[in-house]
Backbone as CSV, one residue per row, in Angstrom:
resi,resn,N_x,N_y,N_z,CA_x,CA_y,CA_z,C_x,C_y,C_z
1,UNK,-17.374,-7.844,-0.516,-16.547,-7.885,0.670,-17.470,-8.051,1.878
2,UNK,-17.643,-9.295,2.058,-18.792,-9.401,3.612,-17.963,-9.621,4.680
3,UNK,-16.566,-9.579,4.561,-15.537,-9.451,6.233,-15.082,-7.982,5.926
4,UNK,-14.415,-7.936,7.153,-13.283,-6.945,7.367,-12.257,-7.792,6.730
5,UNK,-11.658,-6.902,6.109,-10.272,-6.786,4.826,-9.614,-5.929,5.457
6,UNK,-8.215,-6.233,6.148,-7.130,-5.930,6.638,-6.114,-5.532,6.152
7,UNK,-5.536,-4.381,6.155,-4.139,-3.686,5.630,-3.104,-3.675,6.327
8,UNK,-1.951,-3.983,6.127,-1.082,-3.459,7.093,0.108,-2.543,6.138
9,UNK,0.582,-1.047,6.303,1.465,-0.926,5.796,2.921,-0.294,6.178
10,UNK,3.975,-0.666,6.219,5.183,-0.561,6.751,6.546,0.210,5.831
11,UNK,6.579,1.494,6.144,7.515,2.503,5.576,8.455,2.652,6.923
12,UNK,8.821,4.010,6.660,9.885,4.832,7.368,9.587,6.454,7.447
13,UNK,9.517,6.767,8.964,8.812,7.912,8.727,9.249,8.914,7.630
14,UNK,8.064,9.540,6.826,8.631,10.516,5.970,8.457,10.432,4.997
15,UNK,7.478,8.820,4.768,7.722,8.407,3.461,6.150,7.960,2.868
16,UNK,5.109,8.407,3.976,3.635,8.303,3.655,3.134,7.205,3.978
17,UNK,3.372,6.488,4.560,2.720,5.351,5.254,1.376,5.325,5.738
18,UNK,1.022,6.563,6.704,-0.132,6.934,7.015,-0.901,7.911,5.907
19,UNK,-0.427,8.735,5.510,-1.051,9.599,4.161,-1.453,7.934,3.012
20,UNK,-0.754,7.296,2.853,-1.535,5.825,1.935,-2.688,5.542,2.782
21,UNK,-2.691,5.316,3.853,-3.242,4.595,4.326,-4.920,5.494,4.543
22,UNK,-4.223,6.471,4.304,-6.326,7.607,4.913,-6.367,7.767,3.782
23,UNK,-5.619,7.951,2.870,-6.028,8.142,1.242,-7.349,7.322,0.513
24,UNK,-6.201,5.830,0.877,-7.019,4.445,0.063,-8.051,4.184,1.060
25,UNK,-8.486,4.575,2.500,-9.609,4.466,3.254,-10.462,5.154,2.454
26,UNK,-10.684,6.615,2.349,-11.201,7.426,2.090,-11.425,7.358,0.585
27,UNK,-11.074,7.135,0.036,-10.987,6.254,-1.692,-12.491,5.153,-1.607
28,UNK,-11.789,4.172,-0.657,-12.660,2.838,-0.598,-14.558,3.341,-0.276
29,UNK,-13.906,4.414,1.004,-15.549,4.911,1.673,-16.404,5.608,0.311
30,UNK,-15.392,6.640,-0.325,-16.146,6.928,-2.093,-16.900,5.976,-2.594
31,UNK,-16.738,4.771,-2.486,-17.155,3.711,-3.445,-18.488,2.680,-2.237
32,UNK,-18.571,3.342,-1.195,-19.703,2.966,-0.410,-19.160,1.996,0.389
33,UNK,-17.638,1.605,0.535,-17.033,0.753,1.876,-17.276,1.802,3.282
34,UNK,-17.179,0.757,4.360,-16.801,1.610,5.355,-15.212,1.518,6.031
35,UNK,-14.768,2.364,6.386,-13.351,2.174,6.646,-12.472,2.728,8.040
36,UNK,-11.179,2.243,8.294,-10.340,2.645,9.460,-8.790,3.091,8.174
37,UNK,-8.180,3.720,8.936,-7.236,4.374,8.846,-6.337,4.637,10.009
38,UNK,-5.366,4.063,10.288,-4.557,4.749,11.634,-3.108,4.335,11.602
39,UNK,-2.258,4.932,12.290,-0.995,4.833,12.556,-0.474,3.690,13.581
40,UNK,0.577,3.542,13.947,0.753,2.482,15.259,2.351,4.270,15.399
41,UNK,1.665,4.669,16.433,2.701,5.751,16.838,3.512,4.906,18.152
42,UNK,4.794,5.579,17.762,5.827,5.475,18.790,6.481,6.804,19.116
43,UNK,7.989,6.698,19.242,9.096,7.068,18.986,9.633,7.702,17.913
44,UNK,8.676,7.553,16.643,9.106,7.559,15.106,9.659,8.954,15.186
45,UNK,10.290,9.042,14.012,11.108,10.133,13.710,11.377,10.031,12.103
46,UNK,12.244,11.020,11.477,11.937,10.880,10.204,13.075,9.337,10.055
47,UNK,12.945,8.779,8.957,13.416,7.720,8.541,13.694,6.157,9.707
48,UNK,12.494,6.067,10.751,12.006,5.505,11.584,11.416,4.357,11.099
49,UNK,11.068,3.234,11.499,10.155,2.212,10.869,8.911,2.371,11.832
50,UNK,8.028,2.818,10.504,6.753,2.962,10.777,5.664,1.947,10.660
51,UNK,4.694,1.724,11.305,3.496,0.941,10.384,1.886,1.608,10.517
52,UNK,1.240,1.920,9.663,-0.256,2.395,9.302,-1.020,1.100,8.650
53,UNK,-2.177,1.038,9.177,-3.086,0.092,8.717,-4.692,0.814,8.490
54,UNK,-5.438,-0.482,7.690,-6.193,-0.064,6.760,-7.760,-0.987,7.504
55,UNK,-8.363,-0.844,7.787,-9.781,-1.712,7.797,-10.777,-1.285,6.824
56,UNK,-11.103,-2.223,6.280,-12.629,-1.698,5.126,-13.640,-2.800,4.992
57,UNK,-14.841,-2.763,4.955,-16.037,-3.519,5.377,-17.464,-3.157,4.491
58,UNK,-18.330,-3.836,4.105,-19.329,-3.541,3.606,-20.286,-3.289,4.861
59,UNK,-20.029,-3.093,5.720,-21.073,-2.963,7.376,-19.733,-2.529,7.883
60,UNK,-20.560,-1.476,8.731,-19.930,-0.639,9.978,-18.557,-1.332,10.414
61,UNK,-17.980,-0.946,11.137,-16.398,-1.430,11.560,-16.773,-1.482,13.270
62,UNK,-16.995,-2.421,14.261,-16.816,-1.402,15.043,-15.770,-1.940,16.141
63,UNK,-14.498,-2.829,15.098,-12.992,-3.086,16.034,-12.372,-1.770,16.143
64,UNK,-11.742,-1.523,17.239,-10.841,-0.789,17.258,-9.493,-1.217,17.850
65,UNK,-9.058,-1.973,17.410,-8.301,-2.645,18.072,-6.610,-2.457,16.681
66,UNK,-5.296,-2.920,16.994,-4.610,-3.263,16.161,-4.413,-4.145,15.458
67,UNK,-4.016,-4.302,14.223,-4.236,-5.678,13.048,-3.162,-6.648,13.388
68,UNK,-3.095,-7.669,13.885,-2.109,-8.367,13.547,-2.247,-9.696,13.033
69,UNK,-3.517,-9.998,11.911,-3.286,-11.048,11.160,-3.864,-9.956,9.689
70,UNK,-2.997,-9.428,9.011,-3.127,-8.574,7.860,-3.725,-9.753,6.667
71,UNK,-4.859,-9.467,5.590,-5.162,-9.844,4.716,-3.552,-9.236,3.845
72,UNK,-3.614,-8.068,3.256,-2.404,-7.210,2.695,-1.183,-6.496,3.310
73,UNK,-0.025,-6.548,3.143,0.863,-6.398,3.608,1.898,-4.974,2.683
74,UNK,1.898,-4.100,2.628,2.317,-3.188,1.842,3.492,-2.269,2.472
75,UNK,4.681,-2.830,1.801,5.806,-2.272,2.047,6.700,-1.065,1.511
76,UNK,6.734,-0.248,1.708,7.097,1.213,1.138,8.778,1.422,0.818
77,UNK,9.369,0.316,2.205,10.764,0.530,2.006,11.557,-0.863,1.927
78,UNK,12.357,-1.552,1.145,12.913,-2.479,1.101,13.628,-2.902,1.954
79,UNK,14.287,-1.934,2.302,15.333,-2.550,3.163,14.791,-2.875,4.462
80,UNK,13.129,-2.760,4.829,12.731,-3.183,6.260,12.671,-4.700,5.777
81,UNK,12.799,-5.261,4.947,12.367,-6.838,4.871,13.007,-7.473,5.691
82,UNK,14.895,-7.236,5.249,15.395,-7.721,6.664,16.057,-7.203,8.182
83,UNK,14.873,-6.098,8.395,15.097,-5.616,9.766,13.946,-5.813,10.453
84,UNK,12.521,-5.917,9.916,11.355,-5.940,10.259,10.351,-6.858,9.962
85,UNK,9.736,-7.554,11.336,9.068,-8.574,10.908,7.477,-8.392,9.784
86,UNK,7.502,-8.248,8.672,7.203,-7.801,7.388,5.969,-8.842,7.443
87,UNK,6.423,-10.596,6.959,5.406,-11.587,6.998,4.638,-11.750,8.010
88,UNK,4.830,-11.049,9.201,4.421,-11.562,10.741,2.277,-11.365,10.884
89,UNK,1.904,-12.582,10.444,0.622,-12.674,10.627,-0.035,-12.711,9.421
90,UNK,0.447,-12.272,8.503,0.291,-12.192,6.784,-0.882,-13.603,6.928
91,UNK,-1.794,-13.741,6.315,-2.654,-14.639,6.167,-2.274,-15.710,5.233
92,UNK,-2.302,-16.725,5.616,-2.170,-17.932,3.828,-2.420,-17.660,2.553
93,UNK,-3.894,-16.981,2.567,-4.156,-16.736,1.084,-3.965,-15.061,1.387
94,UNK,-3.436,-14.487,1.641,-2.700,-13.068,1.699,-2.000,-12.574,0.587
95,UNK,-1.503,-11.415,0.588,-0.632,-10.842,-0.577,0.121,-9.762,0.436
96,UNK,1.786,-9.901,-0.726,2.124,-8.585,0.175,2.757,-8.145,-1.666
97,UNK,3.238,-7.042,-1.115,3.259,-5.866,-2.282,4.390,-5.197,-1.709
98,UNK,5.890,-4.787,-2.691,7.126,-4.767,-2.438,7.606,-3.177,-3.022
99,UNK,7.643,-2.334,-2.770,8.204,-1.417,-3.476,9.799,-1.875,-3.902
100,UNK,10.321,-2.396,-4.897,11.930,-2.657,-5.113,11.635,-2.941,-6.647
101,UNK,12.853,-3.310,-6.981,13.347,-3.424,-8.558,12.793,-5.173,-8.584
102,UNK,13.067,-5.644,-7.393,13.670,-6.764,-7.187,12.709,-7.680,-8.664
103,UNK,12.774,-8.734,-9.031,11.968,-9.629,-9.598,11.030,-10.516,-8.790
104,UNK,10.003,-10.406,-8.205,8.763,-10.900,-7.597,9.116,-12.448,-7.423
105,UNK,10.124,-13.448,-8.514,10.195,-14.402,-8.133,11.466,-14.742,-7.343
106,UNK,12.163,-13.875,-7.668,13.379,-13.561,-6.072,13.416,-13.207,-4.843
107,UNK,12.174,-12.645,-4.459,11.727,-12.158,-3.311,10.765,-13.125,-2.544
108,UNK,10.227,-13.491,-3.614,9.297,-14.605,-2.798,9.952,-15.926,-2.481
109,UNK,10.954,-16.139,-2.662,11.921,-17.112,-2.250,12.655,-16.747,-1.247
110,UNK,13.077,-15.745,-1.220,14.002,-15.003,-0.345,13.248,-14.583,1.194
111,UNK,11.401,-14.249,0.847,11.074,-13.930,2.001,10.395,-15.736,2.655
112,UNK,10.779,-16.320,2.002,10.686,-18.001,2.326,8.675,-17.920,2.599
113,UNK,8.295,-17.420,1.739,6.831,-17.095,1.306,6.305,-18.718,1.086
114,UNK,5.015,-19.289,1.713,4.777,-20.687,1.492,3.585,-20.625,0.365
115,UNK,2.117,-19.624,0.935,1.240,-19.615,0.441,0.628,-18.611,-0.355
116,UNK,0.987,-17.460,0.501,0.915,-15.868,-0.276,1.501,-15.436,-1.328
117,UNK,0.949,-14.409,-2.144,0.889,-13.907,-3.693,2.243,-12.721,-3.261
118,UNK,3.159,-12.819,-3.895,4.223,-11.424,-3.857,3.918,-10.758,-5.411
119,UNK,4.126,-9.592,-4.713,3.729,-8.484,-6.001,5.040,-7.498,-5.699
120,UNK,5.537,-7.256,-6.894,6.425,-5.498,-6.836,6.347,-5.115,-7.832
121,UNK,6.776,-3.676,-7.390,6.616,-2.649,-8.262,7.552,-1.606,-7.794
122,UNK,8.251,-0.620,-8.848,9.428,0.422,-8.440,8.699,1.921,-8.449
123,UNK,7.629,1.575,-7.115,7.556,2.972,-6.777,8.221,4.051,-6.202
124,UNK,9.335,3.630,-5.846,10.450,4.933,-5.690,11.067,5.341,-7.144
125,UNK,11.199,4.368,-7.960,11.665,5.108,-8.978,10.661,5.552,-10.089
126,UNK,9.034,5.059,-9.995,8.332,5.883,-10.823,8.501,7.288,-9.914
127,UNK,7.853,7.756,-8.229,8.186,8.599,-7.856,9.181,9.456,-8.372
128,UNK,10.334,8.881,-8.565,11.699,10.271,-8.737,11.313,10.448,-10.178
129,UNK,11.166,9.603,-11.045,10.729,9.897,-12.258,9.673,11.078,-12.792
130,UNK,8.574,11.043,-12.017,7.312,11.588,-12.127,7.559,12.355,-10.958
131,UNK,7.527,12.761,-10.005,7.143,13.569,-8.641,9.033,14.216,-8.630
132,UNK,9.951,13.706,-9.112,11.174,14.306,-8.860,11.908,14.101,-7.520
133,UNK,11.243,12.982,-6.821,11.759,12.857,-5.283,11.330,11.541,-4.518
134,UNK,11.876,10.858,-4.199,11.393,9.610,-3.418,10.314,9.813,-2.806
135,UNK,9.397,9.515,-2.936,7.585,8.994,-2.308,7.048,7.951,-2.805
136,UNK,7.137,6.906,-2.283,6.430,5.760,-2.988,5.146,5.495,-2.384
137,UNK,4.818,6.417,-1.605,3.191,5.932,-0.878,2.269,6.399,-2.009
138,UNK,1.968,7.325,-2.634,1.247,7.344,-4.082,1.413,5.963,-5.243
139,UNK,2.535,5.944,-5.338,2.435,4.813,-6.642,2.041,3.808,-6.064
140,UNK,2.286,3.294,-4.910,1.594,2.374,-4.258,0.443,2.009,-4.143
141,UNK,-0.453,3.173,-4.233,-1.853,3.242,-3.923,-2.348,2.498,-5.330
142,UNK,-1.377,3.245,-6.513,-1.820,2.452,-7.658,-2.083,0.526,-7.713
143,UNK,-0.758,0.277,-6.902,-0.451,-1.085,-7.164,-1.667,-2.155,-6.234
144,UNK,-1.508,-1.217,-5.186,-2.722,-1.866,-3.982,-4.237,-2.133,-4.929
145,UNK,-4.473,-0.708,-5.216,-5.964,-1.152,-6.511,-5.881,-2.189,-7.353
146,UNK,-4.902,-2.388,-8.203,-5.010,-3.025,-8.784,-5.148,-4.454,-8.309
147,UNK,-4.155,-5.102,-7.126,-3.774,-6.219,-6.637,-5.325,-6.214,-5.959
148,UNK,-5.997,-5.895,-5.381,-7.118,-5.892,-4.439,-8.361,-5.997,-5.068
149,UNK,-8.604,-5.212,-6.203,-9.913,-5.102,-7.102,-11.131,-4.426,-6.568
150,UNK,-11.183,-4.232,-5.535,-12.056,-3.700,-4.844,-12.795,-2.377,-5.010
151,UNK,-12.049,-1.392,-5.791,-12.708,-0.836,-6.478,-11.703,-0.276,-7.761
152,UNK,-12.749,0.211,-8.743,-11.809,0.702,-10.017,-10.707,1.792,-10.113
153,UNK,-9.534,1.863,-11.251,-8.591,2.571,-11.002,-9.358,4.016,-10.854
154,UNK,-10.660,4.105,-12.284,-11.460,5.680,-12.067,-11.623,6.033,-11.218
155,UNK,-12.013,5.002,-9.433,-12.960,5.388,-8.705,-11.674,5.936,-8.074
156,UNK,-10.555,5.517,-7.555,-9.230,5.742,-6.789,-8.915,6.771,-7.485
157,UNK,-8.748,7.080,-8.555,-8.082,8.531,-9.184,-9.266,9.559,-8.594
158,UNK,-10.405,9.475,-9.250,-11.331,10.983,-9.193,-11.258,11.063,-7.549
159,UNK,-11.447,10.285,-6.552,-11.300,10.771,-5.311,-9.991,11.316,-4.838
160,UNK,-8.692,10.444,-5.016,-7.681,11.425,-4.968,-7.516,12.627,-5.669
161,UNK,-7.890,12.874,-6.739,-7.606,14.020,-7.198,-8.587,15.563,-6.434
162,UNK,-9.604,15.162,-5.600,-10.434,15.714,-5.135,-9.786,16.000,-3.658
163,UNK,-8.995,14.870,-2.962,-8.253,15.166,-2.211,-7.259,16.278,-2.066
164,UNK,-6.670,15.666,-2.856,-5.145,16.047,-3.454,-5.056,17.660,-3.455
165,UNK,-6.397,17.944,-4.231,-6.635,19.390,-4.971,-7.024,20.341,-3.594
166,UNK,-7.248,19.992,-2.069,-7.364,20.613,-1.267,-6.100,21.240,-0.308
167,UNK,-4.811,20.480,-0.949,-3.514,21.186,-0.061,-2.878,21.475,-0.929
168,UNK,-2.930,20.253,-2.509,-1.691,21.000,-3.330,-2.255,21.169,-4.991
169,UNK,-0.957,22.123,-5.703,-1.163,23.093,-6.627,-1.876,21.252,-7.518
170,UNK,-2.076,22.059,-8.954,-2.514,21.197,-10.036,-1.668,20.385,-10.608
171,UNK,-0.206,21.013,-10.793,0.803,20.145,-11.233,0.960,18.951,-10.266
172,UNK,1.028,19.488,-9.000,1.234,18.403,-8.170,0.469,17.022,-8.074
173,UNK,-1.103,17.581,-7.990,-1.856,16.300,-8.045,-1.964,15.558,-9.634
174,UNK,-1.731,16.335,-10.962,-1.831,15.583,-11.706,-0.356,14.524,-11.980
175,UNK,0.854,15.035,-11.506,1.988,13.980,-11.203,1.727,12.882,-10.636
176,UNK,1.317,12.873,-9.240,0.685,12.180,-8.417,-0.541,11.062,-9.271
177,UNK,-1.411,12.233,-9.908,-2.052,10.865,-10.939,-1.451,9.647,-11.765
178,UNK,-0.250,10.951,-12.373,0.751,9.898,-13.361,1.233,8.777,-12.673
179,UNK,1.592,8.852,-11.338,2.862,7.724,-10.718,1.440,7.049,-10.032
180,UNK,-0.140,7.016,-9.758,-0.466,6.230,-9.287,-0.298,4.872,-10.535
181,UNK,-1.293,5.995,-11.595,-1.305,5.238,-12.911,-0.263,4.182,-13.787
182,UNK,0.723,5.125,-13.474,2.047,4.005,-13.684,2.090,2.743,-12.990
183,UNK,2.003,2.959,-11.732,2.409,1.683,-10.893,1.595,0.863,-10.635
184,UNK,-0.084,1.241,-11.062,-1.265,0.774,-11.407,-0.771,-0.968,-12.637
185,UNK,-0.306,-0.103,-13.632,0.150,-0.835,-14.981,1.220,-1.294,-14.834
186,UNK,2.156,-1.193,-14.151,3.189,-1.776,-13.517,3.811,-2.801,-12.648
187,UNK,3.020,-2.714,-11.954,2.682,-4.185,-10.824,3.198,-5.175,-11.243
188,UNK,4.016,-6.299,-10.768,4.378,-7.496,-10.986,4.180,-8.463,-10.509
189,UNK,3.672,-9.475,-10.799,2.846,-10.270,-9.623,3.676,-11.684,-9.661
190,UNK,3.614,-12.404,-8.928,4.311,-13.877,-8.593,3.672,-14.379,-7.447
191,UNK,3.106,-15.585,-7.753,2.048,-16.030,-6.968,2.297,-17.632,-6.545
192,UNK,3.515,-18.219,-7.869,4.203,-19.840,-7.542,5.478,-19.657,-6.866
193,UNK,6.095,-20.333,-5.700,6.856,-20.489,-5.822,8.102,-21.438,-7.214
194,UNK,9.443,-20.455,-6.669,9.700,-21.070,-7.923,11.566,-21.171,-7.428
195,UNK,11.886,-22.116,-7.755,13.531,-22.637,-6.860,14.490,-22.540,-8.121
């Protein structure tokens, strides 16, 4: 990675947008990246449209500025696709990443996608499955590793779990392992358009 690699990710407050986003920083810095982490604060409130973004670099960072041409685009809640400008700056050879059921080659038609890779995955419903409650910013983290490569699923687990293990019990973070892991192996990728 000899640029800055750009994140952008877009939930609803409440739903970890920013907790993804210092997680997989702090993940990446484990593995000898350097990284940003931050919110775009407003108004938000719980079930608000939020956005948190990601910078990571093999050399120092020293923008501080807001992202608005995202390498990755990571969406937590579906239904912002059509309330929120989602593609807005997304790069050509970009990827965005869908939390929904949807089929990857329905969406990428639907978000009238020309050049960029669509990926989904049902991290709300591994969440309720595994964690017992809507959070898809964990399984996400899975899907982002994988789609990105940047570093291994080992290296993203042993640091979260090192995290994890500083606010909550054991059950908790090893759930949390399960639904990264799931959605890790889960991922669906669609990269042609297809009519």
């Amino acid at each position: 990675m000899s640029k800055i690699f750009e994140i952008r990710w877009h939930g609803r407050g409440g739903q970890g947008a920013k907790t993804a986003a210092l997680l997989f920083g702090e993940s990446a810095m484990s593995t000898g990246k350097y990284f940003q982490a931050f919110p775009e604060y407003g108004p938000e409130r719980m079930g608000a449209p939020v956005q948190a973004f990601n910078r990571l670099s093999d050399s120092p960072i020293i923008l501080h500025c807001g992202i608005k041409e995202p390498d990755v685009v990571v969406v937590l809640d579906p239904t912002l696709l059509g309330s929120q400008p989602i593609m807005s700056g997304l790069k050509a050879e970009g990827a965005i990443i869908v939390n929904t059921t949807m089929d990857p080659k329905v969406l990428y038609n639907e978000l009238g996608v020309t050049t960029q890779k669509v990926f989904t995955v049902d991290a709300s419903g591994i969440s309720r499955a595994i964690l017992g409650r809507d959070l898809p910013n964990t399984p996400l983290l899975g899907a982002l590793t994988k789609v990105l490569g940047i570093m291994t699923l080992d290296d993203l687990l042993s640091d979260i779990k090192k995290r994890l293990h500083k606010k909550f019990s054991d059950e908790v973070v090893e759930k949390n392992i399960q639904s990264i892991k799931k959605a890790y192996e889960e991922v669906q990728p669609q990269s042609v358009r297809s009519k």
